[in-house]
MDTraj code that builds the backbone (N, CA, C; nanometers):
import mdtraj as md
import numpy as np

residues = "UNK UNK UNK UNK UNK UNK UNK UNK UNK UNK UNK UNK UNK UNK UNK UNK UNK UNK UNK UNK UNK UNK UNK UNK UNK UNK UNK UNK UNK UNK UNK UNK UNK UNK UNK UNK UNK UNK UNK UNK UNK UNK UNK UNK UNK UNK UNK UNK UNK UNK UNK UNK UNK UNK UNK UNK UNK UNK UNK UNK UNK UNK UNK UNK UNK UNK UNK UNK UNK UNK UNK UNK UNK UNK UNK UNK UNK UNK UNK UNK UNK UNK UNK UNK UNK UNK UNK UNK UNK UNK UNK UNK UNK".split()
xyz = np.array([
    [-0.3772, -0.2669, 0.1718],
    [-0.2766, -0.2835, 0.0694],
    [-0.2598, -0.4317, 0.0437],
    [-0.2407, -0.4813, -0.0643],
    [-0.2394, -0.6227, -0.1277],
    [-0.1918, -0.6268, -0.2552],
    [-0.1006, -0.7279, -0.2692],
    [-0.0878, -0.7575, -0.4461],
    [-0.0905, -0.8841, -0.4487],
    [-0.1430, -0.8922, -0.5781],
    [-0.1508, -1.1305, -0.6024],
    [-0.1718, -1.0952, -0.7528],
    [-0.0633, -1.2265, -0.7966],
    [-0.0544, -1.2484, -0.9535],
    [-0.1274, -1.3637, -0.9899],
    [-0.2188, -1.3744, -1.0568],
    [-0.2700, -1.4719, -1.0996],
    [-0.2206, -1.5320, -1.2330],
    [-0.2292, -1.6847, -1.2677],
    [-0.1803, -1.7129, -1.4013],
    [-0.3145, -1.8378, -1.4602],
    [-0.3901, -1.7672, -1.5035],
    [-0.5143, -1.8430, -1.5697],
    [-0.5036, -1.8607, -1.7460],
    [-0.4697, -1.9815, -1.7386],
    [-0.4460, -2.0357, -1.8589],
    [-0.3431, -1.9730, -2.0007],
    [-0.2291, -1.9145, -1.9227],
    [-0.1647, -1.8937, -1.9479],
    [-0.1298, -1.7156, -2.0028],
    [-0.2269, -1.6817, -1.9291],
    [-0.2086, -1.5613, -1.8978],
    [-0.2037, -1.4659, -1.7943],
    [-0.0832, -1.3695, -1.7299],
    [-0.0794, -1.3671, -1.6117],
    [-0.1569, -1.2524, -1.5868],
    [-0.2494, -1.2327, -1.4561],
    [-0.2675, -1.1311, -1.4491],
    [-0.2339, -1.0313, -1.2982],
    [-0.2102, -0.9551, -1.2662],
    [-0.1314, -0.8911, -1.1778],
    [-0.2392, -0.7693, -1.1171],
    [-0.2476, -0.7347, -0.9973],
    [-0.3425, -0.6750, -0.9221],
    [-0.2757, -0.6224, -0.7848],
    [-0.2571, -0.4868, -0.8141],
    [-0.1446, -0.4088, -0.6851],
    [-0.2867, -0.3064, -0.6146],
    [-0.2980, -0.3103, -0.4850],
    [-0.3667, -0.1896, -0.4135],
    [-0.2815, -0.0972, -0.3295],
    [-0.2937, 0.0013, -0.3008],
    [-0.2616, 0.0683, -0.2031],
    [-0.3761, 0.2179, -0.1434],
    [-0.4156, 0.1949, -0.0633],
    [-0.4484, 0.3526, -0.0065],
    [-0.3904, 0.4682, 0.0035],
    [-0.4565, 0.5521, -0.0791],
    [-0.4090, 0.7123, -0.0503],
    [-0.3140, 0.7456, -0.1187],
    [-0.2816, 0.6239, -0.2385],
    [-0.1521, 0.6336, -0.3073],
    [-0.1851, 0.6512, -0.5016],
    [-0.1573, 0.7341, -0.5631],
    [-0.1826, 0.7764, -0.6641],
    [-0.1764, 0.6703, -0.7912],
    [-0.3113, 0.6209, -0.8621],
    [-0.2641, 0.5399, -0.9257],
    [-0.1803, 0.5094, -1.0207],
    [-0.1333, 0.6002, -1.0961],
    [-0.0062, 0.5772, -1.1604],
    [0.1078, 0.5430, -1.1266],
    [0.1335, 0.5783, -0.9607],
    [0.2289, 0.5786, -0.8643],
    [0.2109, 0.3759, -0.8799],
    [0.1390, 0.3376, -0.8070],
    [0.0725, 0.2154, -0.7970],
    [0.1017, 0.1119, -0.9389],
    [0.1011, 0.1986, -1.0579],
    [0.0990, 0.1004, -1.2239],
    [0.2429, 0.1325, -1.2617],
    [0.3083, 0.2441, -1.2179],
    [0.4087, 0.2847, -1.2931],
    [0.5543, 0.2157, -1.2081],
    [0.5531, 0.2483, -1.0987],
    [0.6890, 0.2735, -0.9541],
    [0.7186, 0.1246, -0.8723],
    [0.5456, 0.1200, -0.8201],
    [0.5486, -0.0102, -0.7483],
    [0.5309, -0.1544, -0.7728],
    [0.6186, -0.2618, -0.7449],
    [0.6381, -0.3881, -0.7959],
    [0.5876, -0.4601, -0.6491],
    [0.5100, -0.5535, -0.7576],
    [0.4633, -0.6828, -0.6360],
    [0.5889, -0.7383, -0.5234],
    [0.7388, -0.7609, -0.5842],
    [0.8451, -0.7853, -0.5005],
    [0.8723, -0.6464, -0.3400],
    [0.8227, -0.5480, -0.3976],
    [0.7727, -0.4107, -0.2956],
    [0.7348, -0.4653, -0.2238],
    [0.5940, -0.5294, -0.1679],
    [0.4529, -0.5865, -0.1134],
    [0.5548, -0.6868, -0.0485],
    [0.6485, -0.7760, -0.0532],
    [0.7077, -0.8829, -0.0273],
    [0.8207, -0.8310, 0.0927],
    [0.8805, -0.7499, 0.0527],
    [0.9716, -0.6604, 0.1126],
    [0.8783, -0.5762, 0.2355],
    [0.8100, -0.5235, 0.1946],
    [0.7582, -0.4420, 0.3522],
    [0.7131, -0.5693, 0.4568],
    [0.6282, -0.6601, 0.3919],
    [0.5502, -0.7541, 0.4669],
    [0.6694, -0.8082, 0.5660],
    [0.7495, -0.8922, 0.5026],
    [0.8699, -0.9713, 0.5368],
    [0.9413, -0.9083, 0.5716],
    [1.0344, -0.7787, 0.5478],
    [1.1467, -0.7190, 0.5915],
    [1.1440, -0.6250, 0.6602],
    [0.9859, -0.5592, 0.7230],
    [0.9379, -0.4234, 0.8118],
    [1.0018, -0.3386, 0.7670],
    [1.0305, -0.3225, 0.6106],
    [1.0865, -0.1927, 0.5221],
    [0.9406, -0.0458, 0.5116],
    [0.9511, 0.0082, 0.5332],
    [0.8444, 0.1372, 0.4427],
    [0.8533, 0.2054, 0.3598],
    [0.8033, 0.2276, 0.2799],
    [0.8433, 0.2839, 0.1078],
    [0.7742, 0.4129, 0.1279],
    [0.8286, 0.5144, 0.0431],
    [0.7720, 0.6686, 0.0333],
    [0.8023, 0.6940, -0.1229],
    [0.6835, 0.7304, -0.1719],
    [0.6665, 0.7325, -0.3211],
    [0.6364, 0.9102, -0.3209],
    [0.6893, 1.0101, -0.4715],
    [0.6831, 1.1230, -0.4580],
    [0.5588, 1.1355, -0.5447],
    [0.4368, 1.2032, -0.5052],
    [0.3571, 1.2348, -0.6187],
    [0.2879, 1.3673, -0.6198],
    [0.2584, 1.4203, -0.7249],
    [0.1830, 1.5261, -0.7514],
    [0.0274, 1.5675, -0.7489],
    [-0.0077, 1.6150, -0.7156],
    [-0.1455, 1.6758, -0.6915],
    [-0.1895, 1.8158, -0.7522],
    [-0.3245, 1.8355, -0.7753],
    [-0.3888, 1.9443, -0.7476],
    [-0.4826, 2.0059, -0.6777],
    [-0.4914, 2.0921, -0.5864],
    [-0.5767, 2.1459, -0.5124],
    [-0.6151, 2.2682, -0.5165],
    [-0.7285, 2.2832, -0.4244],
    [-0.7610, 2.4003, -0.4557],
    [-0.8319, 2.4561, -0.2935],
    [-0.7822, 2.5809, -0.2526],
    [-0.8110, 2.5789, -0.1271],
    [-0.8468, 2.7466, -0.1141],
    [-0.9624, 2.7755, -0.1002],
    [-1.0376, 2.9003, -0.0907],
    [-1.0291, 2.9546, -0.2403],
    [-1.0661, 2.8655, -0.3319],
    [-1.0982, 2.9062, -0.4291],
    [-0.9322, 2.9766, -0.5316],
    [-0.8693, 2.8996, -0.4769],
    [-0.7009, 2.9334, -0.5308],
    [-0.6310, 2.8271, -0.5507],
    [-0.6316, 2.7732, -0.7007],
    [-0.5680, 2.6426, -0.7597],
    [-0.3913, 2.6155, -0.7183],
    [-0.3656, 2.5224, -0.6656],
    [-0.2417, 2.5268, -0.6373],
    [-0.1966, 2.3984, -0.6862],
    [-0.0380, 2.3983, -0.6855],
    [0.0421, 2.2734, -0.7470],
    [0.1291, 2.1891, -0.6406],
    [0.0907, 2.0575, -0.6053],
    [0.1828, 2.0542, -0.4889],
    [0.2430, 1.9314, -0.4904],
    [0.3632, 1.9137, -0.4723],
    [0.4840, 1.8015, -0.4802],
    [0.4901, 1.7304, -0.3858],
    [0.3998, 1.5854, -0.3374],
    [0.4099, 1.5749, -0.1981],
    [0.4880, 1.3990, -0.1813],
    [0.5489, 1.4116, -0.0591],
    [0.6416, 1.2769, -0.0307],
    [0.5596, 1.1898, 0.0543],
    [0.4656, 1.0938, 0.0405],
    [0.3787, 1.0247, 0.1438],
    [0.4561, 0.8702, 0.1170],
    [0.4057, 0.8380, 0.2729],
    [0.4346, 0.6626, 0.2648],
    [0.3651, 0.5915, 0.2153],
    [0.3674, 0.5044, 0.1224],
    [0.2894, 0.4179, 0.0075],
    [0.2532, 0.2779, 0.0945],
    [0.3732, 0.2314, 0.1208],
    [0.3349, 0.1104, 0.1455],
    [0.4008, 0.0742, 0.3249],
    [0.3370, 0.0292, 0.3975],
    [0.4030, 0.0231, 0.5237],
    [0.3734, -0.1023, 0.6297],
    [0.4316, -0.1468, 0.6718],
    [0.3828, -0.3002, 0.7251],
    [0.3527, -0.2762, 0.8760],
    [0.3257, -0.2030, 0.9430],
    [0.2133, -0.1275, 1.0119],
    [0.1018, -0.0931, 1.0639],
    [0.0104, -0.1376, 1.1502],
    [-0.1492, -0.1520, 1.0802],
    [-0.1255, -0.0920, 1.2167],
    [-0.2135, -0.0024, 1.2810],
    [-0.2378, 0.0124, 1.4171],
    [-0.4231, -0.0435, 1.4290],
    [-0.4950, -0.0898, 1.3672],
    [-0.6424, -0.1007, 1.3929],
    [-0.5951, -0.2719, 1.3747],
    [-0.4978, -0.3233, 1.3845],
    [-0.5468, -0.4624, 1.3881],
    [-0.4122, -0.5930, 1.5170],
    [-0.4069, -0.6597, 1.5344],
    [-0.3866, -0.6924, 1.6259],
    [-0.2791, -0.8341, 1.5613],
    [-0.1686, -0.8443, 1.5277],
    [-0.0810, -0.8974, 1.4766],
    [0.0015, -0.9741, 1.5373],
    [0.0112, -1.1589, 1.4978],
    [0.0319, -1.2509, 1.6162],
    [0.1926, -1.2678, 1.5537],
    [0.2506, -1.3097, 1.6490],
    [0.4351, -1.3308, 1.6389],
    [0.4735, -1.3499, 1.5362],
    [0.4389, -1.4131, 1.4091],
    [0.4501, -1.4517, 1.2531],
    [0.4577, -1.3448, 1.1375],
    [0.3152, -1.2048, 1.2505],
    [0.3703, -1.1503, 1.1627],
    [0.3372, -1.0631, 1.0335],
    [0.2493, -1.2109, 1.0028],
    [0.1596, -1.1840, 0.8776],
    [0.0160, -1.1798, 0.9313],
    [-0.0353, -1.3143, 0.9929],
    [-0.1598, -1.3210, 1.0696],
    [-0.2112, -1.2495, 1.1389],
    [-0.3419, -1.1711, 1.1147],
    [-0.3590, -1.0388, 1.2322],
    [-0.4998, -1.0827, 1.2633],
    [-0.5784, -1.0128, 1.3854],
    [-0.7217, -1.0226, 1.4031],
    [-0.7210, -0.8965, 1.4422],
    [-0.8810, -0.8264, 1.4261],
    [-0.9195, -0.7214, 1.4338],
    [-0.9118, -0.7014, 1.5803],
    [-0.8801, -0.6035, 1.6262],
    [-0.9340, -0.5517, 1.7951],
    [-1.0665, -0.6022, 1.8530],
    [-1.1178, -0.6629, 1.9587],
    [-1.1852, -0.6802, 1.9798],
    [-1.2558, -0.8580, 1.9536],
    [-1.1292, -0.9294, 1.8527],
    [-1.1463, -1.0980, 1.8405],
    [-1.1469, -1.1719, 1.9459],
    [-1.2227, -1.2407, 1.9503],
    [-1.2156, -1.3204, 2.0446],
    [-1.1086, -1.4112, 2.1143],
    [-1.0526, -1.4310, 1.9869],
    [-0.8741, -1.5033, 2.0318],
    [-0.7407, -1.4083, 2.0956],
    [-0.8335, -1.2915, 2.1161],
    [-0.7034, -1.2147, 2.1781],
    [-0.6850, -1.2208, 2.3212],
])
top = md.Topology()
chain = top.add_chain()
for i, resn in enumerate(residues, 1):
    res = top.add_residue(resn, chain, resSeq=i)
    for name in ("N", "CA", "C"):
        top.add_atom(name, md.element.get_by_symbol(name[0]), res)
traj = md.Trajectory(xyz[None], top)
């Protein structure tokens, strides 16, 4: 997950990711000040979105509540600050 605004010659341009999170959810709901807030404030956000599936051949409709954005990582190894992490297995650990 990452967002960064760029401003190249006077035009800004804006670039939000998230995993597993629906992109409209992502263009429509979530604001770069979001990204600022989980990082900095160990907040977690849960965004509601819709799906379709289909499971033994039987189309279904489903309303689901997942966590979007979360400051969290369990695969990486995160020094007192916070922000700075190294992968498992760095040498500086």
């Amino acid at each position: 997950m990452y967002s960064y605004i760029l401003d190249e010659c006077g035009k800004v341009k804006n670039n939000k990711t998230a995993k597993r999170v629906k992109k409209d959810v992502i263009k429509n709901e979530i604001k770069h000040i979001d990204y600022l807030n989980v990082l900095l404030k160990r907040k977690t956000m849960h965004h509601q979105m819709r799906s379709i599936r289909s499971e033994l051949h039987q189309i279904s409709s489903y309303h689901l509540n997942k966590v979007s954005l979360s400051p969290f990582d369990d695969k990486r190894y995160i020094l007192d600050d916070g922000i700075t992490s190294f992968a498992y297995g760095h040498y500086l650990i």
